[in-house]
Structure formats: structure tokens, C-alpha cells
Backbone as numpy.savetxt, mean C-alpha at the origin, in Angstrom:
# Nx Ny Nz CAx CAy CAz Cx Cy Cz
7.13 -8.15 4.97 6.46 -9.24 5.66 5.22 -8.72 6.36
4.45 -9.23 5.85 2.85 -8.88 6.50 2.61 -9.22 8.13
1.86 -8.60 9.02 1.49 -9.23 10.32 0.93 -10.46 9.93
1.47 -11.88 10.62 0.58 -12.73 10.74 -1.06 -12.51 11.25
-1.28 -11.80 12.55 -2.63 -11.80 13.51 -3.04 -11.08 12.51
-2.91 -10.17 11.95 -3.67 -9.02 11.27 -4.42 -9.78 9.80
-2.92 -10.28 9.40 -3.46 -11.14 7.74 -4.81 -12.28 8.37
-4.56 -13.11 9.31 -5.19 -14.28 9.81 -6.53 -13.53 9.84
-6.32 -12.78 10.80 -7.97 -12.29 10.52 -8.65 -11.53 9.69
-7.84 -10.97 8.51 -8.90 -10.46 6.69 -9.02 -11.91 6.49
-8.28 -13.13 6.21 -8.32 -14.15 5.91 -9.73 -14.89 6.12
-10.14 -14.78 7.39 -10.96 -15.30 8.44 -12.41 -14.41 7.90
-12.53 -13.05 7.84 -13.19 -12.13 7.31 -13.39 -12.38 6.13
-12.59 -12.18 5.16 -13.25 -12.28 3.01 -13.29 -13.56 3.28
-12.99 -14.80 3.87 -13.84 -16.35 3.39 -14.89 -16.53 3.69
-15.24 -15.85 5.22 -16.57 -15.93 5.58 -17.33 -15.52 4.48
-17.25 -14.30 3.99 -17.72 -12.84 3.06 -18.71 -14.00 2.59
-17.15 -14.65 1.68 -17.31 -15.31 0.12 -17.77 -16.91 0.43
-17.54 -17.81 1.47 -18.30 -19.06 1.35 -19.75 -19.07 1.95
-19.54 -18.13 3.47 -20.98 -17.93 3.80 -21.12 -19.02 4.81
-22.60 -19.73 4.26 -22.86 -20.99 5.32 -22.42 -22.69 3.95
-21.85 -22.42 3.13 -20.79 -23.32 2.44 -20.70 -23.03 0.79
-19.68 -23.62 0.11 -19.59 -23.95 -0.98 -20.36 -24.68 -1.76
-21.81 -24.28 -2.15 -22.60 -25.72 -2.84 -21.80 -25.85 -3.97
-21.39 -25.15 -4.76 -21.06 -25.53 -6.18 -20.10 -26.68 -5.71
-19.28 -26.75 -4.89 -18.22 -27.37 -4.77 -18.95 -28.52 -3.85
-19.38 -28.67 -2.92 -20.19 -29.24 -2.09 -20.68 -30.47 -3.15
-21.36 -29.86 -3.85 -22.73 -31.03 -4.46 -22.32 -31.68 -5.42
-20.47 -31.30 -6.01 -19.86 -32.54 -7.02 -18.59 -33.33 -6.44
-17.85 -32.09 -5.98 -16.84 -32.37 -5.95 -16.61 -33.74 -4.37
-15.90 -34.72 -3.95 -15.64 -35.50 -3.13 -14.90 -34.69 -1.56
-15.17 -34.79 -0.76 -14.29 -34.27 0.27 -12.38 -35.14 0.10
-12.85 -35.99 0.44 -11.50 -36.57 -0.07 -10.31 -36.10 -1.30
-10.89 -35.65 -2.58 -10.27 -35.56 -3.17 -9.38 -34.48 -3.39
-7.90 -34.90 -3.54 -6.90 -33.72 -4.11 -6.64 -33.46 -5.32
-6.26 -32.43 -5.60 -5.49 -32.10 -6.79 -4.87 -30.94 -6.74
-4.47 -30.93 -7.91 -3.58 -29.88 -8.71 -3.61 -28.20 -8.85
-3.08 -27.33 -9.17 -3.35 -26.16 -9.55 -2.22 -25.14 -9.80
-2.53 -24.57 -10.64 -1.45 -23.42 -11.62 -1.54 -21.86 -11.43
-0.98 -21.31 -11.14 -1.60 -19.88 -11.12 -0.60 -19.08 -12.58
-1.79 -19.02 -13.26 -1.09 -18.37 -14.46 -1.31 -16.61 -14.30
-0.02 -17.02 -14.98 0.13 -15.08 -15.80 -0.60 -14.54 -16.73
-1.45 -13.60 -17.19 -2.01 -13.47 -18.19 -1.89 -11.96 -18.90
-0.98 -11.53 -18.06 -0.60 -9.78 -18.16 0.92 -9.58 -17.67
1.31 -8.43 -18.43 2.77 -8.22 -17.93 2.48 -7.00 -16.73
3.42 -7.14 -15.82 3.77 -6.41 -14.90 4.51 -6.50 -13.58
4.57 -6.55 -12.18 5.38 -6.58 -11.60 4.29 -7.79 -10.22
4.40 -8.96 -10.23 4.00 -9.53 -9.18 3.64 -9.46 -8.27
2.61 -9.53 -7.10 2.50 -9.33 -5.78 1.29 -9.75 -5.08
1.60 -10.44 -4.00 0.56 -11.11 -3.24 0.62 -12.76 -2.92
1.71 -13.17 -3.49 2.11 -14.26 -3.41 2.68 -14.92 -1.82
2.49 -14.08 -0.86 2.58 -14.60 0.84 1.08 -14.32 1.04
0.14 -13.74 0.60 -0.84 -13.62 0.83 -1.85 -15.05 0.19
-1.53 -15.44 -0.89 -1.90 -16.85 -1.58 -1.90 -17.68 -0.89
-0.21 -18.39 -0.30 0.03 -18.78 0.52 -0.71 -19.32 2.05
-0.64 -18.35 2.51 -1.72 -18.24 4.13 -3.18 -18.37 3.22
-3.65 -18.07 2.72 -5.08 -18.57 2.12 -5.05 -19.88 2.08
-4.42 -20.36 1.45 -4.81 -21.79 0.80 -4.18 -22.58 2.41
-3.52 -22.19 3.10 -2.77 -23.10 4.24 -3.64 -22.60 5.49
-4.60 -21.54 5.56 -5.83 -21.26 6.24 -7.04 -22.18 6.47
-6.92 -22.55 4.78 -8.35 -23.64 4.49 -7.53 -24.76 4.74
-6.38 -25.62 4.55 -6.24 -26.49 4.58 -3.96 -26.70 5.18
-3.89 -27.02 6.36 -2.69 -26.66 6.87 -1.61 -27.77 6.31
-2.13 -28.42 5.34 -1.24 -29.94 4.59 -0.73 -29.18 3.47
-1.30 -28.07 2.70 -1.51 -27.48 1.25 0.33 -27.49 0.98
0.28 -27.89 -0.19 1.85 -27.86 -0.38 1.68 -26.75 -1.79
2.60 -25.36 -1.36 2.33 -24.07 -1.84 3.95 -24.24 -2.44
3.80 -24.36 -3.78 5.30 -24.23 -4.93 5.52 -22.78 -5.54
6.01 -21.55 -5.06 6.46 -20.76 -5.74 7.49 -20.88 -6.64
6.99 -19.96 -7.76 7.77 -20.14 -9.21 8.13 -18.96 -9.76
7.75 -17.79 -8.77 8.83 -16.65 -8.79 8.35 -15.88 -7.79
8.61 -14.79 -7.14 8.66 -14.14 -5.72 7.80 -12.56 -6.24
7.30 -12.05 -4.77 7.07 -10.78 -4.93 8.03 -9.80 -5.46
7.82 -9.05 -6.39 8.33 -7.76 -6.76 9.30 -8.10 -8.14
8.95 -9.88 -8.33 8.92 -10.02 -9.78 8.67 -9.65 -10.61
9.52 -8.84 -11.96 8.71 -8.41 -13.33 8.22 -10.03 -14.09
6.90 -10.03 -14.04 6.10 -10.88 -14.89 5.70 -10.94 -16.41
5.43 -11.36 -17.15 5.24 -11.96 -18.38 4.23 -12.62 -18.89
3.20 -12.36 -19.62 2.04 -13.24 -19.89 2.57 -14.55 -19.98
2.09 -15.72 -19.65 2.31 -17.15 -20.09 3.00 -17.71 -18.89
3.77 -16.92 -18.27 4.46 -17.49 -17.58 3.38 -17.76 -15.88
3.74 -18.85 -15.05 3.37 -18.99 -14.19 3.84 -18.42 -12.83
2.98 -18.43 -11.21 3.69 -18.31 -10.48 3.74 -18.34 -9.40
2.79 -19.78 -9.61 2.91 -20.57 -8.35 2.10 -21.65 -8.59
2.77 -22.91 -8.24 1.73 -24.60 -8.40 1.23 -24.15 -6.35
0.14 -25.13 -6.49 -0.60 -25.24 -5.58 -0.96 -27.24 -5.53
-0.98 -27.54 -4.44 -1.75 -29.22 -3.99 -2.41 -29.31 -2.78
-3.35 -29.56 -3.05 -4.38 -29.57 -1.37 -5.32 -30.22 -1.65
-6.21 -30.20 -0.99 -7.76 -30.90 -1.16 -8.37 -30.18 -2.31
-9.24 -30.41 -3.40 -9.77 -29.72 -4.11 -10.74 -28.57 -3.37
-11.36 -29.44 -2.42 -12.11 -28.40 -2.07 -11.52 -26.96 -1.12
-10.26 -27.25 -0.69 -9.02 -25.98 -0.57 -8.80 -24.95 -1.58
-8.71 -25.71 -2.83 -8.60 -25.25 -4.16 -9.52 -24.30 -4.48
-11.01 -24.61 -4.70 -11.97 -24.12 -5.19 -12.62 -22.92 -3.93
-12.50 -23.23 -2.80 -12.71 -22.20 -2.15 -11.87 -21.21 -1.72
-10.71 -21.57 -2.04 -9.27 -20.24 -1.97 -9.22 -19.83 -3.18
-9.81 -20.29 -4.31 -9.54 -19.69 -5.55 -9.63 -18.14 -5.81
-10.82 -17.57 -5.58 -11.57 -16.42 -5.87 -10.61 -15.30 -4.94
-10.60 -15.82 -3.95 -9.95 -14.75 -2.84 -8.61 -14.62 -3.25
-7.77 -15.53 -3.77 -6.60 -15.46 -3.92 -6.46 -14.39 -4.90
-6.98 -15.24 -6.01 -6.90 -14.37 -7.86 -7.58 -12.26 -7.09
-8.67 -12.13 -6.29 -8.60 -10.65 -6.22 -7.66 -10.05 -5.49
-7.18 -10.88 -4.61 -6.01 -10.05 -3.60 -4.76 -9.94 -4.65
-4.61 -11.25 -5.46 -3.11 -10.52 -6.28 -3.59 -10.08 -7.46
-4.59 -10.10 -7.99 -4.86 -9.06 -9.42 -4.23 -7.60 -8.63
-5.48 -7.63 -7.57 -5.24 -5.82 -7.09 -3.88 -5.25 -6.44
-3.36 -6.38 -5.80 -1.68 -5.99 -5.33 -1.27 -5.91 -6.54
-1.02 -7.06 -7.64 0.12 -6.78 -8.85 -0.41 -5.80 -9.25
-1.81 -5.16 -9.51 -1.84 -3.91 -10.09 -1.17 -2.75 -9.37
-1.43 -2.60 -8.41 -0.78 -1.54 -7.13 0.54 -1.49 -7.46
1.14 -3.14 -7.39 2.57 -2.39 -7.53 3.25 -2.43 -8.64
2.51 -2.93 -10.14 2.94 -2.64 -11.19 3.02 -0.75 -11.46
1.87 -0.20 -10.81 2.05 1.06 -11.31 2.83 2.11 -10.13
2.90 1.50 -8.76 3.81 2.04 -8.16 5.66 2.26 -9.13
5.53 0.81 -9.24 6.91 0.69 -9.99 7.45 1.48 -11.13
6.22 1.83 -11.77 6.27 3.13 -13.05 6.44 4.44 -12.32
5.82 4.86 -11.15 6.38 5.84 -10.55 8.20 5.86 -9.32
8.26 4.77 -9.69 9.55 4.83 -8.82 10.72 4.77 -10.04
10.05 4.06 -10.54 11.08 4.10 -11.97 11.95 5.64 -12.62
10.35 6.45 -12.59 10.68 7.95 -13.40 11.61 8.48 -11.97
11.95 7.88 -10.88 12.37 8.63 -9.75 14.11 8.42 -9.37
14.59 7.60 -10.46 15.93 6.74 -10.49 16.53 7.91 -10.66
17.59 8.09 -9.88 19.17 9.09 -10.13 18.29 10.61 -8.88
16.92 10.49 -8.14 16.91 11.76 -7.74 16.50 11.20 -6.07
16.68 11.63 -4.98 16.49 11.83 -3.80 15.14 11.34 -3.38
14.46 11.58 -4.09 13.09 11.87 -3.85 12.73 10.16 -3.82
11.59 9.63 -2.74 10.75 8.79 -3.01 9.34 8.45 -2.91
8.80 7.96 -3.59 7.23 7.73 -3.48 6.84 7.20 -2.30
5.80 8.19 -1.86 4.69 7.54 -0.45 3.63 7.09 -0.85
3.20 6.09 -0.13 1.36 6.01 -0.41 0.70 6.82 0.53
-0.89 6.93 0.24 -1.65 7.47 1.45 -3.01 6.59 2.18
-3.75 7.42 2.52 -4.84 7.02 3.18 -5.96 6.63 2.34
-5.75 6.92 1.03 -6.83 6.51 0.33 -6.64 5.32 -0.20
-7.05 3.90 0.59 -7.26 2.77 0.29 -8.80 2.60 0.61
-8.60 1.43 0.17 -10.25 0.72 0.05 -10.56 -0.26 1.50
-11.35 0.58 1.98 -11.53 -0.14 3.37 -11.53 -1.65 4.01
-10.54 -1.65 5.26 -10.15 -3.48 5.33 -9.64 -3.92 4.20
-9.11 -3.28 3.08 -7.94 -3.88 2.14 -7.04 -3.04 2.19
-6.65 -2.19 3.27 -5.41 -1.41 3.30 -4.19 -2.02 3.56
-4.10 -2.90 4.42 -2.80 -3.53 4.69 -2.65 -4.27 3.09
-3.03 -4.99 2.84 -2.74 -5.64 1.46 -2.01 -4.78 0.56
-3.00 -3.47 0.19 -3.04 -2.63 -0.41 -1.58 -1.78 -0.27
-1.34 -1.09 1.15 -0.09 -0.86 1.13 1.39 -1.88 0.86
1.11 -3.14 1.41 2.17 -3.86 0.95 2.84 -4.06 -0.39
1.51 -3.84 -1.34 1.75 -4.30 -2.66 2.71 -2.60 -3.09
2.70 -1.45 -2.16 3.73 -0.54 -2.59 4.61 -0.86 -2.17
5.11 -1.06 -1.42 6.45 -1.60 -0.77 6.71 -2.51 -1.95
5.82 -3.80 -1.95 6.87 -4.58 -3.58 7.28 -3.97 -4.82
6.16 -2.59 -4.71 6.57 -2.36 -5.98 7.85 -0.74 -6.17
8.19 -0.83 -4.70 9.41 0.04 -4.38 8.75 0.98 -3.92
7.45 1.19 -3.77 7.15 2.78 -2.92 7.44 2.86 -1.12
7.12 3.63 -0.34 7.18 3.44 0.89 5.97 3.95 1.63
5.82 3.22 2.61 4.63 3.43 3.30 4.63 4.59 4.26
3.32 5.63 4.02 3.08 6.73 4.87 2.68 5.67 6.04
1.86 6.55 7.09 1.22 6.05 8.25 0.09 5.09 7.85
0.26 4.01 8.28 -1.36 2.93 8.27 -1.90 3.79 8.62
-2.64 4.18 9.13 -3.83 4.92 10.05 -3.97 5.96 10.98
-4.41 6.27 11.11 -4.28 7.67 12.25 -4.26 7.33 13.69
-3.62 6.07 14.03 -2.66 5.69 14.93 -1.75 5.97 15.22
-1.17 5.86 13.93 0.62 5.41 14.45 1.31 7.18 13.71
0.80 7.92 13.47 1.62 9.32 13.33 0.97 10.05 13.07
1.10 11.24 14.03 -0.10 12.74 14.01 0.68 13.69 12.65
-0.91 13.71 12.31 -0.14 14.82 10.49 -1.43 15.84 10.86
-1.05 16.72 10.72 -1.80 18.05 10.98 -2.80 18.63 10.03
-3.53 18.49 9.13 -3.72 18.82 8.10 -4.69 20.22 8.01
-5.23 20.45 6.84 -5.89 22.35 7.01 -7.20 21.62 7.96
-7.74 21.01 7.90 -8.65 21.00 8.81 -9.12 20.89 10.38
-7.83 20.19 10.93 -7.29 20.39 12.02 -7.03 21.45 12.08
-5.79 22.36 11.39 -5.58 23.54 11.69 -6.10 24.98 11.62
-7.63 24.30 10.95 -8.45 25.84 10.41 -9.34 25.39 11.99
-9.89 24.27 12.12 -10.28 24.02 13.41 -9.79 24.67 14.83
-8.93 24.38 15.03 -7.99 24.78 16.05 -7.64 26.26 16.38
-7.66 27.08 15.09 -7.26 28.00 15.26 -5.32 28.70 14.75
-4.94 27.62 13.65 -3.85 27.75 13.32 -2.47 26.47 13.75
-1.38 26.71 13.05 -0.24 26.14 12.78 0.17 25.95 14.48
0.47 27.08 14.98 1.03 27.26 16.31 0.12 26.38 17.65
-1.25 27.07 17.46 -1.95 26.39 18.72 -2.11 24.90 18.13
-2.34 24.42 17.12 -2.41 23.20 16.79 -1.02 22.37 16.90
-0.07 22.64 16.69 1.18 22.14 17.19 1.36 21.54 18.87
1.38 23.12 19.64 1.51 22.85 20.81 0.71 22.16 21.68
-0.68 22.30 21.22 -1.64 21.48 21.72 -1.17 19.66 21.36
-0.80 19.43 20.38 -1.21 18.19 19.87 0.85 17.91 20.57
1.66 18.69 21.00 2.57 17.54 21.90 2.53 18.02 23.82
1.48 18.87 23.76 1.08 18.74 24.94 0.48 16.84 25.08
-0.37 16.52 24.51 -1.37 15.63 24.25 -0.17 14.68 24.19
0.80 14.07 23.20 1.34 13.30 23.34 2.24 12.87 24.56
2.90 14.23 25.27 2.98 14.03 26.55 2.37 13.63 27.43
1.06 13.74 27.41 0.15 13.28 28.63 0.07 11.78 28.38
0.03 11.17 27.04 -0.13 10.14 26.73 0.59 9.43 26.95
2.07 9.70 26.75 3.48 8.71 27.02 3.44 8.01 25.23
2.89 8.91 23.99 3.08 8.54 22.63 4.11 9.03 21.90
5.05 8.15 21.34 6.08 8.48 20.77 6.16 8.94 19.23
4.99 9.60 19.18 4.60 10.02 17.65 5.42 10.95 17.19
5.70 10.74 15.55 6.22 11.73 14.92 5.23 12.84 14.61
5.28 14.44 14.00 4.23 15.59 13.69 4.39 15.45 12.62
3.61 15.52 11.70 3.75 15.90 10.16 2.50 16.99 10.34
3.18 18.57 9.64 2.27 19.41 9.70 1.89 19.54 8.11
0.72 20.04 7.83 0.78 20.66 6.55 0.53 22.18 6.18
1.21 22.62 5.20 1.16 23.96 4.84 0.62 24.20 3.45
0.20 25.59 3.46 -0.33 25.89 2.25 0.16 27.11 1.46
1.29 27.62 2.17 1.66 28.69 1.41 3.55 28.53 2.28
3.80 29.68 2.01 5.26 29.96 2.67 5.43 30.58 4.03
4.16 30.78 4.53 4.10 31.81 5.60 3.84 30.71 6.70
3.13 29.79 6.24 2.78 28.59 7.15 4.24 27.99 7.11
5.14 27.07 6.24 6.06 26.75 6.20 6.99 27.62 7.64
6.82 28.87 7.20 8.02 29.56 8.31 6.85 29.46 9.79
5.88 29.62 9.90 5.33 29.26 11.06 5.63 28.01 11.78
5.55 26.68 10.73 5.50 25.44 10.85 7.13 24.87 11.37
7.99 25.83 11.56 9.55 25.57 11.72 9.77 26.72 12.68
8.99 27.66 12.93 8.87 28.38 13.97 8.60 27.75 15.54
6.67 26.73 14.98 6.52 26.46 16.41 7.90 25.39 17.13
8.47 24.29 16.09 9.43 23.62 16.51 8.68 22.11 17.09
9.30 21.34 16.88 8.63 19.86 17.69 7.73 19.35 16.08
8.48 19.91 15.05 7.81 19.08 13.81 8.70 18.46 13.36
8.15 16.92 12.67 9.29 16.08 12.28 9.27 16.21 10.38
7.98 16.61 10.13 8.30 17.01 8.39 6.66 17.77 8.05
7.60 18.24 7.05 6.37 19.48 6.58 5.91 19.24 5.36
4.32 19.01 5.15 3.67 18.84 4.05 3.68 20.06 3.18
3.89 20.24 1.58 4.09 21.50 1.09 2.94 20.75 0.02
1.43 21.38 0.24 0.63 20.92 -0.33 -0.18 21.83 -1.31
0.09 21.47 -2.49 -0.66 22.06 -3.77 0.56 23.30 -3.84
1.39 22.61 -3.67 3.03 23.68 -3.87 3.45 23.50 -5.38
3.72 24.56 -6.27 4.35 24.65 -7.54 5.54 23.96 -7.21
6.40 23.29 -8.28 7.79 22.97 -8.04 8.36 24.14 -7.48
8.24 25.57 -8.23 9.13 26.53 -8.15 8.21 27.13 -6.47
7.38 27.22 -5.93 6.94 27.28 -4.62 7.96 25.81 -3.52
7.32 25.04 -4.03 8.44 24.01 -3.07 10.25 24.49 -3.61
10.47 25.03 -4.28 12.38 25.05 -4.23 12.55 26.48 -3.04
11.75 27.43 -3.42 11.21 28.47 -2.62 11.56 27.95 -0.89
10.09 27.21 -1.07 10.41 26.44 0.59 11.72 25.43 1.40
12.12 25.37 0.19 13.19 23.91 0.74 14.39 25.14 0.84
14.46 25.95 0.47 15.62 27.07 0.66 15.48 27.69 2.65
13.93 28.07 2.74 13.53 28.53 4.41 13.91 26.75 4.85
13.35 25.84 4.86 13.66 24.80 5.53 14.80 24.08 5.90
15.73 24.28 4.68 17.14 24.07 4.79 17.65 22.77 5.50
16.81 21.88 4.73 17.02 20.60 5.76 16.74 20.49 7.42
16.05 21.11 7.65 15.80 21.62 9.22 15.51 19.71 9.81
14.45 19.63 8.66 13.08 18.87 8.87 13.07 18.15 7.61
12.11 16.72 7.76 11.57 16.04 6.89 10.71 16.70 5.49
10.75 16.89 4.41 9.59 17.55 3.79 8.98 16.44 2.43
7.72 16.93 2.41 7.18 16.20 1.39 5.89 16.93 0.63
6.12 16.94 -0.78 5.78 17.15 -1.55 3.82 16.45 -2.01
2.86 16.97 -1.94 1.84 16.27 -2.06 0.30 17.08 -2.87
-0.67 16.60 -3.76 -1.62 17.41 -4.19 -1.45 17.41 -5.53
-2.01 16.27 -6.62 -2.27 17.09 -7.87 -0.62 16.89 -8.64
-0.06 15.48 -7.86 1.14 15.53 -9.04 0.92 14.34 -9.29
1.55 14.41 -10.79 1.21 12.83 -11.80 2.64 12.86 -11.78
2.47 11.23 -12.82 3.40 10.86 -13.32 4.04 11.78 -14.41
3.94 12.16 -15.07 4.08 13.17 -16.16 4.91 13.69 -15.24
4.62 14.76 -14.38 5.26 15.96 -13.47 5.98 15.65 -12.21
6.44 14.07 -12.12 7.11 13.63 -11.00 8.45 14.37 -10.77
8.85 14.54 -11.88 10.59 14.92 -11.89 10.85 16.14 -11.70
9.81 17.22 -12.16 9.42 18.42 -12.14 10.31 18.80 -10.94
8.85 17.71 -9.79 8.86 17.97 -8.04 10.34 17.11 -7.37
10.91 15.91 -7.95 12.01 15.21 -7.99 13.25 16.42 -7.56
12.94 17.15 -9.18 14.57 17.95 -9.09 14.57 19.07 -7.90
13.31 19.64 -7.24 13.31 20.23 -5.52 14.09 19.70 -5.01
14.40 18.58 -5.08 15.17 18.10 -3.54 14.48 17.53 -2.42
13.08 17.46 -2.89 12.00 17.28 -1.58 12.15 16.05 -0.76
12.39 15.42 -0.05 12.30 13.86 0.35 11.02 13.07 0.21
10.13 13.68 0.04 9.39 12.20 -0.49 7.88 13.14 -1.17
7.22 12.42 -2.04 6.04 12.87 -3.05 4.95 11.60 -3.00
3.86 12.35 -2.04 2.69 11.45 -1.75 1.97 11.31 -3.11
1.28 9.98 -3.26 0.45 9.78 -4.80 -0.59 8.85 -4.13
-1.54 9.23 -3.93 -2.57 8.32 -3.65 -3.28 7.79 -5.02
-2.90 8.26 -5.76 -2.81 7.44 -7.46 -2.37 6.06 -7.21
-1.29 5.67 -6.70 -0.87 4.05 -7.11 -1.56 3.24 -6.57
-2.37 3.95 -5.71 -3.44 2.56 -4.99 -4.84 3.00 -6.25
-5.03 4.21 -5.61 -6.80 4.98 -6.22 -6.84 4.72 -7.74
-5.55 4.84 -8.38 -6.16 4.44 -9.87 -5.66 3.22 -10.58
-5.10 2.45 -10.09 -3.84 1.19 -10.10 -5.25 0.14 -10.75
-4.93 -0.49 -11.77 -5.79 -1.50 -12.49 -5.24 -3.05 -12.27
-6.27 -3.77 -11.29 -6.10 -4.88 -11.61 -5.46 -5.88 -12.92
-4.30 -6.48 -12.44 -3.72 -7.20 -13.71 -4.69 -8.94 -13.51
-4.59 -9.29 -14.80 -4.87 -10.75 -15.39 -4.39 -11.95 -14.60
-5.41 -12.64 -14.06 -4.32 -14.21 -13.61 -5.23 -14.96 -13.34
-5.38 -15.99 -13.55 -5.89 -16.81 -13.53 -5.38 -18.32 -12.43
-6.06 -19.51 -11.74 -5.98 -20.60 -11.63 -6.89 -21.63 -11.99
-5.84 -22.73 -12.47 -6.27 -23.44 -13.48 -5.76 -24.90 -13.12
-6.52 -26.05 -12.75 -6.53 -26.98 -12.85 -5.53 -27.83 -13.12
-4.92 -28.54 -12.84 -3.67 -29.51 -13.74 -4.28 -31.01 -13.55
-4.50 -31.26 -14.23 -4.95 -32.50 -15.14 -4.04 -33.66 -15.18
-3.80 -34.57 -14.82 -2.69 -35.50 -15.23 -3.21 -36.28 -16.46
């Protein structure tokens, strides 16, 4: 379930984007008065998503809109098939159109190919994270559509959980002073943040479980046989996750580690918009 305040205002944001100071096309034929119809077709197979996001669009522009779902997020879809009627003012119609069709092309794409990576992940421990590489002010969307499509969400933003990464820690001066510094800091703050450190070899790993006050350890640009290595020193101490340069191909590789979870900023960064269309209904 999406934030209402948060969705309300991208909502508020891409219509402005996209109507501006109005709709002429729609303006200069169409009647204010008039209602009608509308279909949201399937035109590609894959796994659904964005369909609460449709929703609040069309009931944004117009709060009467009577919104008919005809199958749910995290639906496997089917060309031909539909999946969702729409009734409102036309001019509801024609100006929620555009916004709607890109928010769920790019979610069903997101989580059609999330779903291919959670798929190869059935029978092992391990689960898919997203990351930070979304497309700016479409991140919330963007992450949701992993969640439909079974992945789980890293941190929104560099808010809500401190992750340590080499640049912080080449900054700083290392694993140790960068640790202690950064829950000095949360102390002063009264922030209930989790640490995610990252490492780059095995020596950091045993540093990174040395300083203590970490909640999981990044094992980044780690061989499988380097991460089984590490998960032997870690011993379940701590959270760990697997991240850097793994595909689909080599998911299971990192799977059979034992690791708890394998970041892919692939299911957003290379995830292809699926087919859909809305279309008119005619009596």
C-alpha cells in the first residue's frame, strides 16, 4: 500500500508536468459535461502493476470516477486480456490517460522482471533487494512495483538507514572510525537507524564484526566462493548481503552461499516497459 500524502503529491506534480495551463486537444472538442467509457487493455504478457496508482489518478481528476478492477496487482497477465473498466467525465479520461498507461507500463515492467529474478530464487534463503538506482521522483512507484513483483525493498533514501559504503569509508579513514563515528551521531540524534557496512575483501568483513553495532554486512564484488568464505567468519552474527555485478544467469551461484539477500539494481535500471493501452468503449 502506497503513502496516500506522498502518491497525492507525484499525482499533483506529473499532471501539472503533462496538462500545464490545460488540455486543448481535449478542451476544443470534447463537451465538459460529457461521460464515458474506458478499457485498459493488455497488450503484453507479464506480471501487472500499478493498478492503485490508476485508481487515485483518475479519482484525483475527478472524485465521482467509478474505477472497475478486472484483476489485481501482482497478477500474471496475458495479451488480450483487460484490467480495468474506468467511467468519469471524458475529460477525466483523456487527461488521466497518458499518466496512467506510463506509471503501469514502467511498474508492470519492474515487476515482470523482478518476478524472473525471484522465480530463479524458489527452494533457497536468499531474497531479492532493490536499490537506489531509480529514476528520480519515480522511486516510490518504482520500488512498489518490486514488492508486486516479490522483491523487497532496500532503504527509500538515505533517510531511513545508514549503509556505509567505500566512499564514506575511504573518506573517513576506515571501517572502525566510520562505524563509531556514525553511532556516536545516531546517539546524539535520538535515530533509530539500522548500519549496513560495506566490505571489500575478508579483512574488512572481520573488521566490520569486530567494530560491533552493525546490523548487516555488504560483501561487495564478492566471488560466490569469497562470500561462502565470509558467511563461515560471520556465522550468522549479522544480516549479510550479497551485491555488484550479479545477473540473472549467476543468481543461484550467490543463492546456494546462504547469503540473506542479493541487491540487483537491474530490476528497476534495465526492466522494459510492457504494452497497454486505453481505449474507449463505444456503446
Amino acid at each position: 500500500m502506497l503513502d496516500e500524502t506522498a502518491l497525492n503529491a507525484f499525482i499533483r506534480s506529473a499532471l501539472a508536468e503533462d496538462i500545464g495551463n490545460g488540455d486543448h486537444s481535449t478542451l476544443a472538442c470534447i463537451p465538459p459535461t460529457a461521460k464515458g467509457k474506458a478499457l485498459l487493455k493488455i497488450k503484453e504478457n507479464g506480471i501487472l502493476a500499478g493498478m492503485e496508482v490508476a485508481e487515485a489518478i483518475f479519482k484525483w481528476l475527478d472524485m465521482y470516477a467509478v474505477f472497475k478492477p478486472l484483476k489485481k496487482d501482482g497478477d500474471a497477465m496475458v495479451a488480450g486480456e483487460a484490467a480495468f473498466e474506468i467511467e468519469a467525465a471524458v475529460h477525466t479520461l483523456l487527461m488521466g490517460e497518458r499518466l496512467v498507461l506510463n506509471c503501469m507500463q514502467r511498474m508492470s515492467g519492474i515487476a515482470t522482471l523482478t518476478r524472473q529474478y525471484v522465480d530463479r530464487l524458489q527452494g533457497y534463503h536468499t531474497r531479492i533487494l532493490d536499490t537506489r538506482k531509480t529514476t528520480p521522483n519515480f522511486r516510490m512507484l518504482e520500488k512498489e512495483a518490486v514488492r508486486i513483483g516479490g522483491g523487497v525493498n532496500h532503504r527509500m533514501g538515505l533517510y531511513d538507514m545508514v549503509m556505509l559504503k567505500d566512499n564514506h569509508i575511504d573518506f573517513v579513514g576506515g571501517i572502525t572510525a566510520a562505524v563509531n563515528k556514525t553511532v556516536d551521531y545516531l546517539a546524539e540524534k535520538k535515530l533509530p537507524l539500522k548500519i549496513e557496512v560495506e566490505t571489500r575483501n575478508l579483512d574488512d568483513v572481520k573488521e566490520a564484526l569486530a567494530v560491533g553495532h552493525v546490523d548487516r554486512i555488504m560483501l561487495d564484488n564478492f566471488t560466490p566462493e569469497q562470500i561462502t568464505a565470509a558467511m563461515a567468519i560471520i556465522n550468522g552474527k549479522v544480516e549479510t548481503e550479497a551485491s555488484g555485478g550479479i545477473t540473472i544467469d549467476t543468481l543461484q551461484d550467490y543463492a546456494k552461499t546462504g547469503v540473506d539477500f542479493i541487491s540487483v539494481g537491474a530490476i528497476i535500471h534495465h526492466a522494459v516497459s510492457l504494452d497497454l493501452s486505453l481505449k474507449a468503449i463505444i456503446p
